[in-house]
C-alpha positions in Angstrom: -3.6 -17.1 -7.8 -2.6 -13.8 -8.0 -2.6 -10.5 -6.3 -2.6 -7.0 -6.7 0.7 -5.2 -6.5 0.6 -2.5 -4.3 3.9 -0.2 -5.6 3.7 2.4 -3.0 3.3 -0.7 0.1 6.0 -2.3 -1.4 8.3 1.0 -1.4 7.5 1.6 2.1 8.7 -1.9 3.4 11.6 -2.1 0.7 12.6 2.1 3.1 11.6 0.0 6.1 13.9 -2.9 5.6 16.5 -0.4 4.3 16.6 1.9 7.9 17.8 -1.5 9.7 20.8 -1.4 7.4 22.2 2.1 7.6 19.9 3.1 4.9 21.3 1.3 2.1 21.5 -2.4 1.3 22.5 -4.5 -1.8 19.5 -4.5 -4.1 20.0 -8.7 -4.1 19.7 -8.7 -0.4 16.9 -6.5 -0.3 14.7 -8.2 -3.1 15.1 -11.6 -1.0 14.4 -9.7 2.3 11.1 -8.7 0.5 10.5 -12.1 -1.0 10.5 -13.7 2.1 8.7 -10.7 4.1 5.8 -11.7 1.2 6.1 -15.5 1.8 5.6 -15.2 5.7 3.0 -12.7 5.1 1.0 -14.9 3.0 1.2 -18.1 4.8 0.8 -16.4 7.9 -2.1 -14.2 6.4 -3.4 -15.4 3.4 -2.0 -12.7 1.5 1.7 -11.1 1.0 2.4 -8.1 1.6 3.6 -6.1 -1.8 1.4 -8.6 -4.0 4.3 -8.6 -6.5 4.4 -11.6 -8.7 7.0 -14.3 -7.2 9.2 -16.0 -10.2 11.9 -18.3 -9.8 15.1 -17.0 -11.2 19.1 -18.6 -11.6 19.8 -16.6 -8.2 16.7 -18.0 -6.2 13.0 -16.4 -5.7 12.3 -12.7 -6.6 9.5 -10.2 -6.5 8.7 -9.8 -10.7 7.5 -6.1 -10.3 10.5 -5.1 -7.8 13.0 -6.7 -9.7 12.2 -4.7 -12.5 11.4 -1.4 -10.5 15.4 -1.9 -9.5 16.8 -3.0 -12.9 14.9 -0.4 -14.5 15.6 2.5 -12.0 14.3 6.0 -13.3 14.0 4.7 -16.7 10.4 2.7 -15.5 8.2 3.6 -17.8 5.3 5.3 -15.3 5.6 7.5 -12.5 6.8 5.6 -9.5 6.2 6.1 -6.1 8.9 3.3 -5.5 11.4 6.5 -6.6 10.0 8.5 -3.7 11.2 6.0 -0.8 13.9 4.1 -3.0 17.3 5.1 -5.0 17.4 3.8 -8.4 20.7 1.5 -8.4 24.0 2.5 -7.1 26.3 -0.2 -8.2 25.0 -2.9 -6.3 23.3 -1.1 -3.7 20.0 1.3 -3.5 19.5 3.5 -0.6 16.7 5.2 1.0 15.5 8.4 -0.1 13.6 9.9 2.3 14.7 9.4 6.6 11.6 11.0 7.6 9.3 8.0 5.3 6.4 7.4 7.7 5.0 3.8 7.1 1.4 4.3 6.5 0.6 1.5 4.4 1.9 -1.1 6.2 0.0 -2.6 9.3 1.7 -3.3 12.5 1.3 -6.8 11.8 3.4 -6.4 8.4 6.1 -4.5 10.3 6.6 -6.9 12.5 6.7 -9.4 9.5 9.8 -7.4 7.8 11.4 -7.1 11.6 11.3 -10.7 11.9 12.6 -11.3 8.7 15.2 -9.2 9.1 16.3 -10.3 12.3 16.3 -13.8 10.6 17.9 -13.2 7.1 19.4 -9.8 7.5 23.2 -10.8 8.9 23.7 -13.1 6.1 25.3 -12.0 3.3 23.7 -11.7 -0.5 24.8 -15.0 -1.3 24.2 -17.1 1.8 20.6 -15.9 1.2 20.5 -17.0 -2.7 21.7 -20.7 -1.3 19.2 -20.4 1.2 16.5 -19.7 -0.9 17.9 -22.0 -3.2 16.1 -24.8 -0.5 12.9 -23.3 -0.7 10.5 -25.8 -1.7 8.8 -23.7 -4.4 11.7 -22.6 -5.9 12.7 -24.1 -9.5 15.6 -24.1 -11.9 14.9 -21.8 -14.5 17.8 -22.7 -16.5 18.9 -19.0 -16.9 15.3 -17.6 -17.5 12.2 -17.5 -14.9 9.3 -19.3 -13.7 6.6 -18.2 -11.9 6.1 -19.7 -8.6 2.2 -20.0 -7.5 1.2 -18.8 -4.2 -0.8 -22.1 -3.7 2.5 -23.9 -4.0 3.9 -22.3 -1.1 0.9 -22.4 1.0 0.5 -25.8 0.5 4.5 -26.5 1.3 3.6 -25.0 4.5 0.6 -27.3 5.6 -2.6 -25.0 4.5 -5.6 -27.4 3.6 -7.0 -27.4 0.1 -9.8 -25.7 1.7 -8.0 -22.8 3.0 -6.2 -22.3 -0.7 -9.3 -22.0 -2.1 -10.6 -19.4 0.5 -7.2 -17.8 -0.4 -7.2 -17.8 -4.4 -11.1 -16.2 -3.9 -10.4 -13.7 -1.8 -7.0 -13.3 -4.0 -9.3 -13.0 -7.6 -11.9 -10.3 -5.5 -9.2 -8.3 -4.2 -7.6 -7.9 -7.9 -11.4 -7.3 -9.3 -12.0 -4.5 -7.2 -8.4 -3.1 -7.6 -9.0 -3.3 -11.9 -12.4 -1.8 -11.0 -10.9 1.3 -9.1 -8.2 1.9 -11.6 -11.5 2.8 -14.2 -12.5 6.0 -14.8 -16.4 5.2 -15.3 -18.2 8.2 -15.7 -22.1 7.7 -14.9 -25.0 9.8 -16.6 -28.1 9.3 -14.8 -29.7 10.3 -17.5 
């Protein structure tokens, strides 16, 4: 099951997470605060927020595309609206960019998501939050690499019937088609 990352969503909560911390957080915090922002979002709703790829890594459960959004700072190969909300790496910290960053991407309902969240997880420290994490039930041992974690593993850690996975995983697989289908550039001649 996956979904399709949205870059510029993902920016916008990654700023809105960051203006509840003075603007700047340690990019380890902030990736879990987002990872767990996704997995409340999809158990909750059916579908995460960013739609980044979740992998197991040696420091607990990460966002694939975010990670290497961070890692890579201005060096990512395309041009990112992540660097119009987010700091590439500052040490150990990214900031946000913009204090004016209006948060029209994300619903109410995902604020609130990322508010509870962060009222939840945000006190504790980088480390408290890998332990924790560390307890998740999808989470795995990659033994120093990564594994991806599957969406229907959570869901179904969390109670959701078979039946409601599979509703999931096909709205999932429709929502990716029609985001392949608008990245196209299909020129039609009616003729």
């Amino acid at each position: 099951m996956r979904f399709p990352f949205k870059e510029r969503k993902a920016a916008q909560a990654a700023a809105f997470l960051l203006a509840k911390h003075e603007d700047r957080l340690n990019y380890m915090k902030l990736i879990k605060l987002l990872y767990l922002a996704d997995r409340q979002a999809l158990v909750e709703r059916g579908k995460p927020i960013t739609g980044a790829r979740m992998v197991s890594m040696p420091y607990g459960p990460v966002l694939s595309e975010i990670l290497n959004l961070i890692n890579l700072g201005r060096r990512y190969e395309n041009p990112s609206p992540w660097f119009e909300y987010i700091s590439a790496p500052e040490g150990y910290d990214v900031r946000r960019i913009n204090r004016d960053t209006t948060y029209n991407e994300l619903s109410d309902h995902e604020e609130q998501i990322l508010a509870d969240v962060d009222a939840t997880f945000g006190r504790m420290n980088k480390w408290a939050l890998v332990d924790w994490t560390h307890e998740l039930p999808e989470w795995r041992d990659p033994q120093g690499s990564s594994l991806p974690i599957e969406p229907s593993d959570i869901l179904r850690a969390e109670g959701r019937s078979e039946h409601d996975i599979q509703r999931i995983a096909k709205n999932a697989l429709q929502a990716m088609l029609i985001e392949k289908l608008g990245r196209l550039d299909i020129e039609f001649d009616p003729d």
